[in-house]
C-alpha positions as CSV (number, residue, x, y, z in Angstrom):
1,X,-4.8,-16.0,-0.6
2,X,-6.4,-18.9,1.8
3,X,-6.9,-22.6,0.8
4,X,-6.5,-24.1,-2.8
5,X,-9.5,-21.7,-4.2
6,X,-8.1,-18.1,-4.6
7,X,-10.7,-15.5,-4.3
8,X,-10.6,-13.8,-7.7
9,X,-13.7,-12.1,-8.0
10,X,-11.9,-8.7,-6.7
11,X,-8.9,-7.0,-7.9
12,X,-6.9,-4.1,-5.7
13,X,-6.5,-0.9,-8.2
14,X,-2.7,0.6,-7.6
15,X,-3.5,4.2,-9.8
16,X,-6.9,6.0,-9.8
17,X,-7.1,9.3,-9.0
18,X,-9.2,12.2,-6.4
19,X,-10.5,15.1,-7.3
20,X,-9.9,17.0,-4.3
21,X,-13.1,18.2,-2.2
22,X,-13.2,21.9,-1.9
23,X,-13.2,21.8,1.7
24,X,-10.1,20.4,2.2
25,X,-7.4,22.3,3.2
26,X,-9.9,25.0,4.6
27,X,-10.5,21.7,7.2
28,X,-7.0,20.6,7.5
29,X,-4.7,23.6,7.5
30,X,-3.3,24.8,10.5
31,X,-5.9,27.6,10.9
32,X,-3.1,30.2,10.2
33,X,-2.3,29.0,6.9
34,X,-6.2,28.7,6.0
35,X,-6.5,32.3,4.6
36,X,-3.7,31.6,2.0
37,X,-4.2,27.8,1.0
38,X,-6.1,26.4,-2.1
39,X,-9.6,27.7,-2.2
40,X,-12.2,26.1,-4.6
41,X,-14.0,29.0,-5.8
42,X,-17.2,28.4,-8.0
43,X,-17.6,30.7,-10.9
44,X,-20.5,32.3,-12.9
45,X,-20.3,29.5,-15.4
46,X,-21.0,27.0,-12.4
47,X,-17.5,25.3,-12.9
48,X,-14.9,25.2,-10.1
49,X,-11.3,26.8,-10.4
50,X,-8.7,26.4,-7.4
51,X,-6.9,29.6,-6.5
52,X,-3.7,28.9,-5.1
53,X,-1.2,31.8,-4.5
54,X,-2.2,33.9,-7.7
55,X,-2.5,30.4,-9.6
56,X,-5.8,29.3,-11.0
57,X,-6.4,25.8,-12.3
58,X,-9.7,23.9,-13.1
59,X,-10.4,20.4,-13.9
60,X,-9.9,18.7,-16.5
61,X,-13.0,17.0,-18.5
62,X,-10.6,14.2,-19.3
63,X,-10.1,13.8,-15.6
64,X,-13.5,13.4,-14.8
65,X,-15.1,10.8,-17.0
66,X,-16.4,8.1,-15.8
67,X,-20.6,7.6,-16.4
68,X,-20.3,9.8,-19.2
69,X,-20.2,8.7,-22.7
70,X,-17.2,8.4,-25.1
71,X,-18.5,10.7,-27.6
72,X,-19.4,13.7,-25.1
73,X,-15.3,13.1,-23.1
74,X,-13.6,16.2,-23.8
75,X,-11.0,18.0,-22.2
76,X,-13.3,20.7,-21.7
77,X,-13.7,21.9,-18.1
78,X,-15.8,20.2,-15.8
79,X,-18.0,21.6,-12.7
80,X,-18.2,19.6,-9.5
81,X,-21.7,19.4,-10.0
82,X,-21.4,17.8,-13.5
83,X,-18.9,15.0,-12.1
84,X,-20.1,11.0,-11.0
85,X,-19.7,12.1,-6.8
86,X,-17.2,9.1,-6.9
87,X,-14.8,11.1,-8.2
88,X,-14.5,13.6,-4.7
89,X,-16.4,11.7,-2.3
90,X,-14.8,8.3,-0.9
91,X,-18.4,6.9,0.3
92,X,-19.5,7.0,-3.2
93,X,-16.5,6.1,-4.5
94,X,-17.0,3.0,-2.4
95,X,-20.1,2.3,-4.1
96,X,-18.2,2.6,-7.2
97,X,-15.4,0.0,-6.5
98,X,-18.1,-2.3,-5.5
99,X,-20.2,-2.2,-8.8
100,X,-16.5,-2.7,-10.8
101,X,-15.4,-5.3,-8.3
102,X,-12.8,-3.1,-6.9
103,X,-11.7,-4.1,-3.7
104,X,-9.2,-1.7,-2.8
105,X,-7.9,1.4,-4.6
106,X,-4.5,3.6,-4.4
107,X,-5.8,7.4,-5.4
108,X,-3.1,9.9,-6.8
109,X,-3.9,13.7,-6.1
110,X,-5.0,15.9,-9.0
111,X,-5.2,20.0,-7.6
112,X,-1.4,19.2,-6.3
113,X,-0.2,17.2,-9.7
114,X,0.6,13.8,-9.5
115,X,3.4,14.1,-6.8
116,X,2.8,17.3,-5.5
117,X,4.3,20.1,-8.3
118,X,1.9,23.0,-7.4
119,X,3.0,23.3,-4.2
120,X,6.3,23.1,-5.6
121,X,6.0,25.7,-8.1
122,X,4.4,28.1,-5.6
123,X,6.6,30.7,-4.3
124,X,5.9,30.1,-0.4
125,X,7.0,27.0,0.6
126,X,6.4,26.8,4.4
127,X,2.5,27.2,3.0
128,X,3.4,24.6,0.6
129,X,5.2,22.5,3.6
130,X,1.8,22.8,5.6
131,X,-0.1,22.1,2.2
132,X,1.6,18.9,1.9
133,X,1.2,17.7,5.3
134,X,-2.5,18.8,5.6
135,X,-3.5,16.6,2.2
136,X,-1.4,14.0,3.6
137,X,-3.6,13.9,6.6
138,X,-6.8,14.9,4.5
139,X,-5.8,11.0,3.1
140,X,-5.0,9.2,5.9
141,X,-7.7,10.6,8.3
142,X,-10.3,11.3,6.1
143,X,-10.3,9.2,2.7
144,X,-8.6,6.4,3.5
145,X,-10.6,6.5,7.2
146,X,-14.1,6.9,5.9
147,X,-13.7,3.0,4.6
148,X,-10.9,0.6,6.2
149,X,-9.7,-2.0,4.3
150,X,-10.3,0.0,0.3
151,X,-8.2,2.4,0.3
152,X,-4.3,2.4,0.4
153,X,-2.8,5.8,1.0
154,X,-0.7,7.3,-1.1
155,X,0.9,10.7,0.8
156,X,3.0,13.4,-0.9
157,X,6.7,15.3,-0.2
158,X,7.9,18.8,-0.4
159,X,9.6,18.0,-3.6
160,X,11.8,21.4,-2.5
161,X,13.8,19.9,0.3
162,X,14.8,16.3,0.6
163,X,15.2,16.6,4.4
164,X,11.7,17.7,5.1
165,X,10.8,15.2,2.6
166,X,12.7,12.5,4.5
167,X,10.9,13.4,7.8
168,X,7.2,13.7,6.2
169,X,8.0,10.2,4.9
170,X,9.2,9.2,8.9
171,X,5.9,11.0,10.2
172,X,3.2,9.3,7.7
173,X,5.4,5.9,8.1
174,X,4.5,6.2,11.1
175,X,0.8,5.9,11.0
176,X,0.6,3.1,8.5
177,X,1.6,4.4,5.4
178,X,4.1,2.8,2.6
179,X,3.0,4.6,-0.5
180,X,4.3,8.2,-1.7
181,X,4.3,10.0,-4.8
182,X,7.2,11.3,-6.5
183,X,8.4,12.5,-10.0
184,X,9.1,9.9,-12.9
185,X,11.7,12.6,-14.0
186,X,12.4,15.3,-11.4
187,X,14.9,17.3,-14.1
188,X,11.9,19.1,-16.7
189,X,10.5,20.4,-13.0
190,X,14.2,22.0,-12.6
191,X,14.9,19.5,-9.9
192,X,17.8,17.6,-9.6
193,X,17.7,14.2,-11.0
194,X,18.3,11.0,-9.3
195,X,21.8,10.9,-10.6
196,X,22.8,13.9,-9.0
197,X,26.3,14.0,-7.9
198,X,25.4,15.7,-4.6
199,X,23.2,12.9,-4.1
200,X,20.4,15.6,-3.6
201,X,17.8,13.0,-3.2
202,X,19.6,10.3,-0.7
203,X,17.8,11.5,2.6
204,X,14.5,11.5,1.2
205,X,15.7,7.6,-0.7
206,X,17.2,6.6,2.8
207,X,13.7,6.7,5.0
208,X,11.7,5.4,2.2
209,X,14.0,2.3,2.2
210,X,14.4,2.7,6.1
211,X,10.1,2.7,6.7
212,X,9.0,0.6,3.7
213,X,7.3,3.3,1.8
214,X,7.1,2.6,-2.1
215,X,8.0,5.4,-4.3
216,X,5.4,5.5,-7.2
217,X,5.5,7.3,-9.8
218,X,2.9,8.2,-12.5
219,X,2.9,8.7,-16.0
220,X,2.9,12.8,-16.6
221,X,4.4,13.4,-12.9
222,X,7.0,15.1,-14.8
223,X,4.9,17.9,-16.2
224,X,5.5,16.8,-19.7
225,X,4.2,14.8,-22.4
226,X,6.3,13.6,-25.4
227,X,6.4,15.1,-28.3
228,X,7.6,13.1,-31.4
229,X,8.2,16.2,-32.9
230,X,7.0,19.7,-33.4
231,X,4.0,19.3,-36.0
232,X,2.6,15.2,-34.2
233,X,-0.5,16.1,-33.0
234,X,-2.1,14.8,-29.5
235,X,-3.0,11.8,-30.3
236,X,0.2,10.1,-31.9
237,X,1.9,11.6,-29.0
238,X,-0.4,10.3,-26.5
239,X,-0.2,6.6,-27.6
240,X,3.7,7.0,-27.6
241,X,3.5,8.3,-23.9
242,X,5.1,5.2,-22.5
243,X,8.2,6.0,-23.5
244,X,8.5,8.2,-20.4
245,X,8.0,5.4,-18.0
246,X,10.8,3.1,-20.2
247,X,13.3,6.0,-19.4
248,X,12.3,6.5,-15.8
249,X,13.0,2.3,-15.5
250,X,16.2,2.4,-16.9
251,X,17.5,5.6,-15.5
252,X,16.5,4.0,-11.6
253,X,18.3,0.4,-12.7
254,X,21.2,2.0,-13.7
255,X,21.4,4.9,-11.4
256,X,23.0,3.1,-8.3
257,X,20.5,4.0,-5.8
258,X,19.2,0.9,-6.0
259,X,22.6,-0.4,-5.1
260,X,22.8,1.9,-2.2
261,X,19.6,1.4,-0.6
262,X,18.3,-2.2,-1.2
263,X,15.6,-2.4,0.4
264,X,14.1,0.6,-1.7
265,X,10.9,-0.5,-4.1
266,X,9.4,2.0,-6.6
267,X,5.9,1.4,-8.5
268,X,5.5,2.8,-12.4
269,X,2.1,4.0,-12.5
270,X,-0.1,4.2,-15.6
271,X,3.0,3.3,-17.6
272,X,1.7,-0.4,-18.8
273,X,4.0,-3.2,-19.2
274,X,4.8,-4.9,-22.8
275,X,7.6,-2.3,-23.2
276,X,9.6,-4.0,-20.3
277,X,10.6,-7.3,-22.4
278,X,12.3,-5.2,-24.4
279,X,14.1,-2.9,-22.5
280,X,15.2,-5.2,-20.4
281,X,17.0,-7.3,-23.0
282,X,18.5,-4.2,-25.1
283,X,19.8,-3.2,-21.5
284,X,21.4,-6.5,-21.0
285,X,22.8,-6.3,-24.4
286,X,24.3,-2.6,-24.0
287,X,25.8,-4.4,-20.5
288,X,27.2,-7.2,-22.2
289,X,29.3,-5.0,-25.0
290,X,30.3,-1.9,-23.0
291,X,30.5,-2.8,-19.6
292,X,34.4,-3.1,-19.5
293,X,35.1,0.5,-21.0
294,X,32.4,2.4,-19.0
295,X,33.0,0.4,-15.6
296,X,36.7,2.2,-16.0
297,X,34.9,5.3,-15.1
298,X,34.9,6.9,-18.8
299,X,32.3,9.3,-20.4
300,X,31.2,9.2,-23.9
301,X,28.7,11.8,-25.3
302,X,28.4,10.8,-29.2
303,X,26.9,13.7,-29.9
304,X,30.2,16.0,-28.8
305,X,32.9,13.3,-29.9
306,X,34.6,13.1,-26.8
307,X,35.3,10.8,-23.8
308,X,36.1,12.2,-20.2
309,X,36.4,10.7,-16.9
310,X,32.6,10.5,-15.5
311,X,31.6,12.6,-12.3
312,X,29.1,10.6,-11.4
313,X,28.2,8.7,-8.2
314,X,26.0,5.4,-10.0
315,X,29.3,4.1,-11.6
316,X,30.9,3.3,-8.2
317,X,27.9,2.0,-6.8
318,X,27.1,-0.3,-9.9
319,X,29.8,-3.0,-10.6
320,X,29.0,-3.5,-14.1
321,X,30.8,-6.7,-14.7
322,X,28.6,-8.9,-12.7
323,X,25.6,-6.3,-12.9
324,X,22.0,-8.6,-13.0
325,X,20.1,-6.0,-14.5
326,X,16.8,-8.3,-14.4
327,X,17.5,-9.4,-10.8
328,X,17.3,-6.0,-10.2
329,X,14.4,-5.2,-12.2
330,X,13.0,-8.3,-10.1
331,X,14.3,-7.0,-6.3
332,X,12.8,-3.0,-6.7
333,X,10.6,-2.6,-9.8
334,X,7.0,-2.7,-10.2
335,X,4.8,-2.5,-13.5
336,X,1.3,-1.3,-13.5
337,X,-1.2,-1.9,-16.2
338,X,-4.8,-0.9,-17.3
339,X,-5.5,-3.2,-20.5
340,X,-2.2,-4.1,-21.9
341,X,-2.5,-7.5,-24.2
342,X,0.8,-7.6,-25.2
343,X,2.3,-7.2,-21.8
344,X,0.4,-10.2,-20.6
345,X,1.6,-12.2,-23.5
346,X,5.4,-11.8,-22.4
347,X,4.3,-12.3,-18.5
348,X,7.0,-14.9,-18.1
349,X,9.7,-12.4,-19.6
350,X,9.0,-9.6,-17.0
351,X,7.9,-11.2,-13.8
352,X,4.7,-12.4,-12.2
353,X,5.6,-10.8,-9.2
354,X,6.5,-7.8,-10.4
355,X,3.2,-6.5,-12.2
356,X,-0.2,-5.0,-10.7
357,X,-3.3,-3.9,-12.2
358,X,-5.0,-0.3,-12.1
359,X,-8.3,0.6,-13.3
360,X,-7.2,4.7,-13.5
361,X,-11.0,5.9,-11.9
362,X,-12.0,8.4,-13.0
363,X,-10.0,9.4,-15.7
364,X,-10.0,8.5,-19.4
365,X,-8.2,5.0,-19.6
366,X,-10.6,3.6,-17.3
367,X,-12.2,0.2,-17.4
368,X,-14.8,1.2,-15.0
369,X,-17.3,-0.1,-14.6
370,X,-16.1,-3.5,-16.6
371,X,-13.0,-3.5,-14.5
372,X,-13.1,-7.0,-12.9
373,X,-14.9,-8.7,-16.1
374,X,-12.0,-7.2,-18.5
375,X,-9.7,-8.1,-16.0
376,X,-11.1,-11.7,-16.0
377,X,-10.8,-11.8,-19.8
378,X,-7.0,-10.7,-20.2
379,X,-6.1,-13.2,-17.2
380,X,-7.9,-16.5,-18.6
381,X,-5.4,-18.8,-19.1
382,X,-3.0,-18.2,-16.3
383,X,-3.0,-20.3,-13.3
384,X,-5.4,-18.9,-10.8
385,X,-1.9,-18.5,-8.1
386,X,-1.3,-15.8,-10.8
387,X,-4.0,-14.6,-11.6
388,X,-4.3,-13.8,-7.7
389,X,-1.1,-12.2,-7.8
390,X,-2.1,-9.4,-10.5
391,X,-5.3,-8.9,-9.4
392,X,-3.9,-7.7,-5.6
393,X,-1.7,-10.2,-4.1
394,X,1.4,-8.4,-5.1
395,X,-0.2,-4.8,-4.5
396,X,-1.6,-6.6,-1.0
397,X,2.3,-7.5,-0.7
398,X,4.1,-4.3,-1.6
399,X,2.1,-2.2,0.2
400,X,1.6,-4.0,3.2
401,X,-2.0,-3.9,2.9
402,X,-4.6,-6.0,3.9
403,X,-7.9,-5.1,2.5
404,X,-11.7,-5.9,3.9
405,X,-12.8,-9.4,3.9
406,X,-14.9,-9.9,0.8
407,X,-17.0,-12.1,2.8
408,X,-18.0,-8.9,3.9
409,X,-18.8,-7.4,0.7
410,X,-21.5,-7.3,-2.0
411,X,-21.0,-9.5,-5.0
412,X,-19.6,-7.0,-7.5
413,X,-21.0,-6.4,-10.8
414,X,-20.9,-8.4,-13.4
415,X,-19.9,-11.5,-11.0
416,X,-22.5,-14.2,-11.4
């Protein structure tokens, strides 16, 4: 922001999404590997399926709906050829921010999963290892190359081994990223969790911290979605889907990495925001009248009716008896949004530093191609210093990103 007159005509999107081009690890393999990576294979039906080590998987209809309309969305598979080209191709994409007054967008992967389970899953990991590192590439040299200054790349980590993860973080550090993808609950994947004992994830924790890279984390990056029970259909469980993104908050705040790595940030994708208020307080609460017992080291499961001494590594890294929770809610934690009223409403309760907006391109949530004007209605009111801030000061901030001039730039849509 320059001057006393913010620009606010633009907003900087932290989750929309790519729908990988078919050529792209038959470009950016290591031509050994080329044989045996992903292939997009187009069937009789016309529709694309990846094949990927005896896996097949085709896209989604929900992930692929922008300039369709609502009543023909479906999750039905989609073709390639059926699909707006912004969804695969970053020049139209381009095209696309500009009509929603998108000025810079952070794209999470789709063929891999949100952070990069499919290679996981696969049974080959040094192909998995070179699969990683060639998307990775495929984003920095390619996407994110094709425009400077509207895209911020967002790279991925062999989930399997927190070493190599730790050094792909080091390598893509190293040519400007500070975004990468990782699980909001790496347990359902049969991963160790971030409270692990071990410390399992620690190297991979240390060089994000050391190199500035953001861990984000989307909503669904855990493979799941919530079930309120076994006969709620899709759609209550869909609209309670933010209860995944509560749980990955308070299980990071009270996990004692934070306390171990400071300088460590982490971005909740697609998980919106008016739950935080909330959280928050009952967290400070549950501080407030158990601290004393628990900070002695002692377990309680009420579900067994026993206590024993914890095993734990958080409790030694947390003191609890002078624990801030919201200072460090406020020092590593970021809350995305798409429309969230509510959220807005209890701003001063969560942070005006600590929230960003996302438009989710081109997937089902999204406010294309009313992004900016939406945007502009839910933010009247506040102070145009804040304003700024949600709209892509704080993203421009955390990410260490400086998008194009918008002098630049057409006049996006729906800006008179």
């Amino acid at each position: 922001m320059t001057g006393t007159n913010p620009d606010l005509n633009w907003l900087i999107s932290v989750d929309d999404h790519v729908l990988e081009p078919g050529h792209l690890w038959e470009t950016w393999l290591p031509q050994k590997y080329r044989d045996r990576g992903p292939k997009l294979v187009i069937d009789e039906d016309g529709k694309g399926t990846w094949h990927y080590l005896g896996a097949k998987q085709r896209a989604s209809g929900l992930s692929a709906t922008v300039g369709r309309d609502k009543s023909l969305i479906s999750p039905e598979p989609l073709g390639y050829d059926e699909m707006r080209p912004g969804c695969y191709d970053p020049r139209a994409r381009v095209e696309d921010m500009d009509q929603g007054g998108i000025l810079a967008s952070m794209t999470f992967p789709t063929f891999p999963a949100f952070c990069g389970q499919t290679f996981y899953r696969g049974e080959d990991k040094e192909l998995g290892l070179a699969c990683v590192k060639a998307y990775n590439d495929w984003m920095v040299e390619e996407w994110c190359a094709s425009a400077p200054g509207r895209f911020i790349p967002l790279t991925l980590i062999p989930l399997w081994d927190p070493e190599a993860a730790a050094e792909e973080v080091r390598r893509v550090a190293g040519r400007g990223v500070h975004a990468v993808a990782f699980s909001e609950n790496p347990e359902p994947l049969g991963l160790p969790t971030i409270n692990d004992p071990g410390r399992y994830w620690d190297p991979f924790f240390r060089a994000a911290a050391e190199c500035g890279v953001v861990i984000c984390m989307h909503v669904g990056s855990s493979s799941q979605i919530p079930s309120i029970n076994a006969d709620t259909n899709f759609m209550a469980n869909l609209s309670w889907g933010a209860v995944r993104t509560s749980g990955t908050m308070l299980d990071w705040l009270f996990s004692g990495v934070f306390e171990r790595f400071p300088d460590l940030k982490i971005s909740l994708a697609e998980g919106n925001i008016g739950w935080i208020p909330y959280f928050l307080e009952r967290a400070e609460q549950v501080i407030d009248k158990q601290r004393f017992w628990f900070q002695r080291g002692i377990d309680y499961d009420p579900g067994k009716g026993s206590k024993q001494q914890r095993t734990d590594g958080g409790a030694h890294s947390i003191d609890y008896l002078n624990f801030d929770i919201r200072q460090s809610f406020r020092d590593h934690v970021y809350g995305c949004f798409i429309d969230d009223v509510a959220g807005l409403r209890n701003l001063d309760l969560i942070g005006e530093d600590n929230v960003m907006i996302e438009t989710d391109y081109p997937h089902s949530d999204t406010t294309w191609p009313n992004s900016m004007k939406l945007a502009r209605d839910r933010l009247a009111g506040f102070a145009p210093e804040v304003q700024y801030k949600i709209l892509r000061g704080n993203a421009e901030r955390l990410f260490q990103f400086t998008p194009a001039d918008t002098a630049e730039l057409p006049v996006p849509g729906g800006v008179s």
